[in-house]
DSSP file (Angstrom, degrees, kcal/mol; ACC not computed):
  #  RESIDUE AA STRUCTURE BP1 BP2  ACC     N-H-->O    O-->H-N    N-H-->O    O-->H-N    TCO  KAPPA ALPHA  PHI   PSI    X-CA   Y-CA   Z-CA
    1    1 A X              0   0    0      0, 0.0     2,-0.2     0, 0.0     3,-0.1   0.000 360.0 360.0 360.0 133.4   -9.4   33.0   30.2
    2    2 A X        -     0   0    0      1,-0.1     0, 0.0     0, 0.0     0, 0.0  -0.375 360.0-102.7 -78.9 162.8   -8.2   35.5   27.8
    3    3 A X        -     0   0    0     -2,-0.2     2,-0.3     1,-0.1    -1,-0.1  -0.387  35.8-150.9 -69.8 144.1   -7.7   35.3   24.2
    4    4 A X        -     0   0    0     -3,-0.1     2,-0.4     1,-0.0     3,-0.1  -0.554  17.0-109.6-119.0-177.0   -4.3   35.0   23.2
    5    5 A X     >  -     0   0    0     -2,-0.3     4,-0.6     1,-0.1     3,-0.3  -0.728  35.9-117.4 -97.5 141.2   -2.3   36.3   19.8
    6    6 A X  T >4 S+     0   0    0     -2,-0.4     3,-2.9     1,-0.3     2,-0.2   0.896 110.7  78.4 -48.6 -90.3   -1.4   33.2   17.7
    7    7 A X  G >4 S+     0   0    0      1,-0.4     3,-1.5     2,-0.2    -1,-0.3   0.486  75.7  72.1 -13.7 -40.7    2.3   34.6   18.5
    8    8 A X  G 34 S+     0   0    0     -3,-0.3    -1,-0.4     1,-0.3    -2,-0.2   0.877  98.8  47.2 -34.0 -44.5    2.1   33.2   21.7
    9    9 A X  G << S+     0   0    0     -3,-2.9    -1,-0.3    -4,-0.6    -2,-0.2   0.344  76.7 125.3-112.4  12.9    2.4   30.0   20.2
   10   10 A X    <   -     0   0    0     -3,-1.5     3,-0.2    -4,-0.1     2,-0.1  -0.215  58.3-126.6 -40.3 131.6    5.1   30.5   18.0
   11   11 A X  S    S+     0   0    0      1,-0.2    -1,-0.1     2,-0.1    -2,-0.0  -0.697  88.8   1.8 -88.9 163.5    8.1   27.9   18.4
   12   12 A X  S >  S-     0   0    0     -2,-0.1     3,-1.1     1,-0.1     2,-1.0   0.138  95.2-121.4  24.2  15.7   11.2   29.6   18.8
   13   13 A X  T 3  S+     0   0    0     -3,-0.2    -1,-0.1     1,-0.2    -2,-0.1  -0.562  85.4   4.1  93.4-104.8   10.1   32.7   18.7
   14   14 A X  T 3  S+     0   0    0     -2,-1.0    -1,-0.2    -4,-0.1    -2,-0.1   0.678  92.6 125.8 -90.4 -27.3   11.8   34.9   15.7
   15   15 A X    <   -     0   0    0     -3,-1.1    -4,-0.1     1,-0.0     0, 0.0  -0.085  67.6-101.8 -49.8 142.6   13.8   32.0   14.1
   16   16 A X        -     0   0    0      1,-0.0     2,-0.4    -4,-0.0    -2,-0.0   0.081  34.0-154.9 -17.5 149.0   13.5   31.2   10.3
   17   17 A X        -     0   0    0     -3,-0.1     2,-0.4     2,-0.0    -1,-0.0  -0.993  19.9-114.3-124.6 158.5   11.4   28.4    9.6
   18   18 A X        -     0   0    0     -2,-0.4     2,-0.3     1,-0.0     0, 0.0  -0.629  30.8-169.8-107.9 158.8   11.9   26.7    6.7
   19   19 A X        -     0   0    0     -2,-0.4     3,-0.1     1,-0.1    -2,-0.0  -0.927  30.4-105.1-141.8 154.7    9.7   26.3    3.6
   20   20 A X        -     0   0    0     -2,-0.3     2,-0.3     1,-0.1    -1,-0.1   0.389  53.1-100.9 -38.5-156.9    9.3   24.5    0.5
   21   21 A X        -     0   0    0      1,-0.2    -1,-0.1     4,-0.1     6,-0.1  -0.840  37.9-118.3 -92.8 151.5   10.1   26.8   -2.6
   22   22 A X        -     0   0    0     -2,-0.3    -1,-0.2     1,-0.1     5,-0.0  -0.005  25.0 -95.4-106.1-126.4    7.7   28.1   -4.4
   23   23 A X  S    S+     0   0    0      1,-0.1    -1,-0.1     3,-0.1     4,-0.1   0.463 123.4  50.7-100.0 -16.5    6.7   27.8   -7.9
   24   24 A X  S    S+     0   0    0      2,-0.1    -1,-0.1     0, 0.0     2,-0.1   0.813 100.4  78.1 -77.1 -29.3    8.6   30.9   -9.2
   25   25 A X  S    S-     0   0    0      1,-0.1     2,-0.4     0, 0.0    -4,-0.1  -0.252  89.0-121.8 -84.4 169.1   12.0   29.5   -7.3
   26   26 A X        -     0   0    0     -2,-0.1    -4,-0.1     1,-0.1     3,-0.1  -0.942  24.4-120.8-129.0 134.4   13.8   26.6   -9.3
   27   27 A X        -     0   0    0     -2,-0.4     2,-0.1     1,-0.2    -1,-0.1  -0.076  37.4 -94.5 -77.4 162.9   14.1   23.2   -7.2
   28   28 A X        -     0   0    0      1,-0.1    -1,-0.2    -2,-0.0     3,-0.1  -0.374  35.2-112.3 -69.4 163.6   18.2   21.7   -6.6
   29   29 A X  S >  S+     0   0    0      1,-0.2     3,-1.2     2,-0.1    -1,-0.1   0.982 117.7  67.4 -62.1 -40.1   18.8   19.6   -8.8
   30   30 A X  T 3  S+     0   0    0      1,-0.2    -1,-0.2    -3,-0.0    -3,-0.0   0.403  99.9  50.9 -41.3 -11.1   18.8   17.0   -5.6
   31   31 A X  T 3  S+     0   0    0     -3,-0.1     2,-0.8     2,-0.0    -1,-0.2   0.093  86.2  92.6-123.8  24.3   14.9   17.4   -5.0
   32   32 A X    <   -     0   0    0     -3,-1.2     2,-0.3    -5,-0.0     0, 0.0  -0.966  67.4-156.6-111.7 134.3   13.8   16.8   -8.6
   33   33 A X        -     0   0    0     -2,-0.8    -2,-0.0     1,-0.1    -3,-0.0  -0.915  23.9 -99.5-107.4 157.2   13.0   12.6   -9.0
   34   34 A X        -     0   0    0     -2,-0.3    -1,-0.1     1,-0.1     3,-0.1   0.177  25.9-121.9 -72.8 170.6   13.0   10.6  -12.0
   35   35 A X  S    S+     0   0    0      1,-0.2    -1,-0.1     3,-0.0    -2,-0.0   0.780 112.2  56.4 -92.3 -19.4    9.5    9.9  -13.7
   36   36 A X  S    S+     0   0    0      1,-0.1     2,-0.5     2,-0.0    -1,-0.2   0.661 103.1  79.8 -73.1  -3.2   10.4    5.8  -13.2
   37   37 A X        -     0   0    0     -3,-0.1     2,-0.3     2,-0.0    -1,-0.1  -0.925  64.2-165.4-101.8 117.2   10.7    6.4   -9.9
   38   38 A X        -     0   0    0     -2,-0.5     2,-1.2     2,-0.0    -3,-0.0  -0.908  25.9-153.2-140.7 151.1    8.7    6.9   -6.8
   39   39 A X    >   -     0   0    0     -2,-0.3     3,-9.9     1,-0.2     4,-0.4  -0.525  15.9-167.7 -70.4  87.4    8.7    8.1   -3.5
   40   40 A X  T 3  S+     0   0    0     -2,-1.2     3,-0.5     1,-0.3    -1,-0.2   0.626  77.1  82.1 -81.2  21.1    5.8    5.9   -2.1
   41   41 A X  T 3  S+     0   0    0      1,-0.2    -1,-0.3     3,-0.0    -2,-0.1   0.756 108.1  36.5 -52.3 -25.2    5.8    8.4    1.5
   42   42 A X  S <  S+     0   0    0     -3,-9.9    -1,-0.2     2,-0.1    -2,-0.2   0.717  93.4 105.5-121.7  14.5    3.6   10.5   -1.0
   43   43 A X  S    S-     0   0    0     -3,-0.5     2,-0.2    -4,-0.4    -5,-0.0  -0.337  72.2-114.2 -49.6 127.8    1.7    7.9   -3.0
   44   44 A X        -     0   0    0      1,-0.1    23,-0.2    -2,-0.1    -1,-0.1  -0.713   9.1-143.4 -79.0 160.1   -2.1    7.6   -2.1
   45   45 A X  S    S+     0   0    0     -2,-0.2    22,-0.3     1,-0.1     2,-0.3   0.329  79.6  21.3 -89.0   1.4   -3.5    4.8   -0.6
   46   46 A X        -     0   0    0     20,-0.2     2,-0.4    26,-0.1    20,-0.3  -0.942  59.4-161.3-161.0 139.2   -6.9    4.7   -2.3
   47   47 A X  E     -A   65   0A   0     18,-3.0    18,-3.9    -2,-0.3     2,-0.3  -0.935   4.1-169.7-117.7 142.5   -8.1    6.2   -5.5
   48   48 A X  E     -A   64   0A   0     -2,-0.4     2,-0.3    16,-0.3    16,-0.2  -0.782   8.0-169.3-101.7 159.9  -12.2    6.7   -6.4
   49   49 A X  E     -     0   0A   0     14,-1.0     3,-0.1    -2,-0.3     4,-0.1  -0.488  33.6-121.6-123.4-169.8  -12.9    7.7  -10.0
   50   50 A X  E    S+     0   0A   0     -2,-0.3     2,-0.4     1,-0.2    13,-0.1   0.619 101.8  50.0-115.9 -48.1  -16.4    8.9  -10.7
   51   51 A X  E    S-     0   0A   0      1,-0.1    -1,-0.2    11,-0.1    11,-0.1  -0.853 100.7-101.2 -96.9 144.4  -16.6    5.9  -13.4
   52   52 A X  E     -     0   0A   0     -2,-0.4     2,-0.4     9,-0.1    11,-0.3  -0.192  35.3-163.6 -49.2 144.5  -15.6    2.4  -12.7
   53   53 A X  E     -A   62   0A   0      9,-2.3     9,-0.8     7,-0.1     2,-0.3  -0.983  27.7-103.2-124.8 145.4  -12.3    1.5  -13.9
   54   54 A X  E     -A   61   0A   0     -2,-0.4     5,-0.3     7,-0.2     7,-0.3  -0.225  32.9-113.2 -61.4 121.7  -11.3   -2.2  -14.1
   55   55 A X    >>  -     0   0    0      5,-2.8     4,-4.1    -2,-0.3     3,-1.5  -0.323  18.6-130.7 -68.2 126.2   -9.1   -3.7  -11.5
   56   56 A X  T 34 S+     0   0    0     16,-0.6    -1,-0.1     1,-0.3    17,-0.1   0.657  99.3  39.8 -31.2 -41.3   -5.7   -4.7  -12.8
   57   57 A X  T 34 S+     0   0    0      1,-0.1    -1,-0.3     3,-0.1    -2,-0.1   0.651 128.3  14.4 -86.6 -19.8   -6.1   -8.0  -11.3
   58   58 A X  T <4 S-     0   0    0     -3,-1.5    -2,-0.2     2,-0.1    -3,-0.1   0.087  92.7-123.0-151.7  11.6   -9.4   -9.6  -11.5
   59   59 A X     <  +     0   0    0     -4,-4.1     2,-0.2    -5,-0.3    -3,-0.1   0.336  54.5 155.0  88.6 -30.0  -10.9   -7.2  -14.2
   60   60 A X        -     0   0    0     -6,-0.2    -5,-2.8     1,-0.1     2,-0.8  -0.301  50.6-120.1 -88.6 148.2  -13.8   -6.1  -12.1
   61   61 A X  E     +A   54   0A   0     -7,-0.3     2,-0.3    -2,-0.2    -7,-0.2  -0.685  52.8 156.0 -79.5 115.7  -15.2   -2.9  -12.9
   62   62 A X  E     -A   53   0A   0     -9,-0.8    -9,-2.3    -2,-0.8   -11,-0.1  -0.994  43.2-153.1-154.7 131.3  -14.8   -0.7   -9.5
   63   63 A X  E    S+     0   0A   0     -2,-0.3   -14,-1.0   -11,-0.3     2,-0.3   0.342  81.0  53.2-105.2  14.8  -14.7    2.6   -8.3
   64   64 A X  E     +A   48   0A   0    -16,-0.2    11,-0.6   -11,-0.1     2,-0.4  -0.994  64.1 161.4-109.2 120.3  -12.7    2.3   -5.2
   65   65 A X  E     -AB  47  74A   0    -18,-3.9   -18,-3.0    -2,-0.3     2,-0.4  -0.980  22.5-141.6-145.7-174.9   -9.5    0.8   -5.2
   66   66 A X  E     - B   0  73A   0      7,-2.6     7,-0.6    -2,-0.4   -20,-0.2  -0.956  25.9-100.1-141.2 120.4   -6.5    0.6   -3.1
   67   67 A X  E     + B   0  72A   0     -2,-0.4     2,-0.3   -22,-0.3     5,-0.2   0.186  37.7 173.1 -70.2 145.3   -2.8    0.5   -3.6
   68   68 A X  E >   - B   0  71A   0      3,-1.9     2,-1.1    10,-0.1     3,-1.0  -0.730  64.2 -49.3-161.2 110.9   -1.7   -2.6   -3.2
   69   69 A X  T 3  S-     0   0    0     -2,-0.3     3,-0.1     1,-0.3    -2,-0.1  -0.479 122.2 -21.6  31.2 -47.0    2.1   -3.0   -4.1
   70   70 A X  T 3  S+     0   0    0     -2,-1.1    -1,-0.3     1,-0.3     2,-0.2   0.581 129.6  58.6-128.2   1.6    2.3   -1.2   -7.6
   71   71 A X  E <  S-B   68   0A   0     -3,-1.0    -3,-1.9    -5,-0.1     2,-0.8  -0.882  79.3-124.2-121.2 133.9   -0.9   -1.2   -8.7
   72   72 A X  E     -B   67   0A   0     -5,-0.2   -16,-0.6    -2,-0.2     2,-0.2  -0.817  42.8-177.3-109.3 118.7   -4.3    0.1   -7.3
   73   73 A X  E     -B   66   0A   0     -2,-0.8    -7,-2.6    -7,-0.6   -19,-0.0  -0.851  32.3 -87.1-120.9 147.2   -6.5   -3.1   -7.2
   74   74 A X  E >>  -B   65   0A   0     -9,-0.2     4,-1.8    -2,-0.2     3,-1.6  -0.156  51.6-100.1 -36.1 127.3  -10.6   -3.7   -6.0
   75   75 A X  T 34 S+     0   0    0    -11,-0.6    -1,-0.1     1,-0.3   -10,-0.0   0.705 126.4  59.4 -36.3 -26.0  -11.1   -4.4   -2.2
   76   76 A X  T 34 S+     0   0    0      1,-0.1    -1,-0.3     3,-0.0    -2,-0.0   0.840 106.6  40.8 -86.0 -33.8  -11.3   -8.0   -3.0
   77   77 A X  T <4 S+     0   0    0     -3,-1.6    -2,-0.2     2,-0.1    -3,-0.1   0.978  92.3 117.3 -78.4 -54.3   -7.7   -8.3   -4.8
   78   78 A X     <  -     0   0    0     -4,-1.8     2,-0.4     1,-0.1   -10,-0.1   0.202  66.6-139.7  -2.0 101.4   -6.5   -5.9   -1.7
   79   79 A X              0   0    0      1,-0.2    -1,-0.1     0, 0.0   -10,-0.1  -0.662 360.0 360.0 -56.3 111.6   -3.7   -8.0    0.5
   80   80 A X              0   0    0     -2,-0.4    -1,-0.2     0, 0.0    -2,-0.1   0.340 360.0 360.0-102.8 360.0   -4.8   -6.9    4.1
């Protein structure tokens, strides 16, 4: 089989695609969100630190923990 050109595998061909803005371009006002607020689509689900930090709930000094409704808590406070 021959090698093919990335272009081959273009969708649509020529059309625009669209892309975020970049850091020079100034967002709408409509894509800036408040700092009390958050989108949790973009929240991680697990934090490590390099030193333990204590879990909110039970205190324990831990360096994995994992979101668990607003707070990133020790695998043992986790709700699975």
């Amino acid at each position: 089989m021959p090698n093919r050109s990335l272009d081959d595998f273009a969708a649509g061909g020529d059309e625009p695609v669209d892309t975020p803005p970049s850091a020079d371009e100034p967002a709408d006002a409509t894509d800036s969100v408040e700092a009390d607020s958050r989108d949790v689509s973009t929240l991680a689900t697990y934090r490590w630190t390099p030193e333990p930090a204590a879990c909110p709930q039970c205190g324990e000094s831990v360096q994995k923990r994992w979101l668990d409704g607003d707070e990133y808590v020790c695998l043992d406070c986790k709700d699975w």
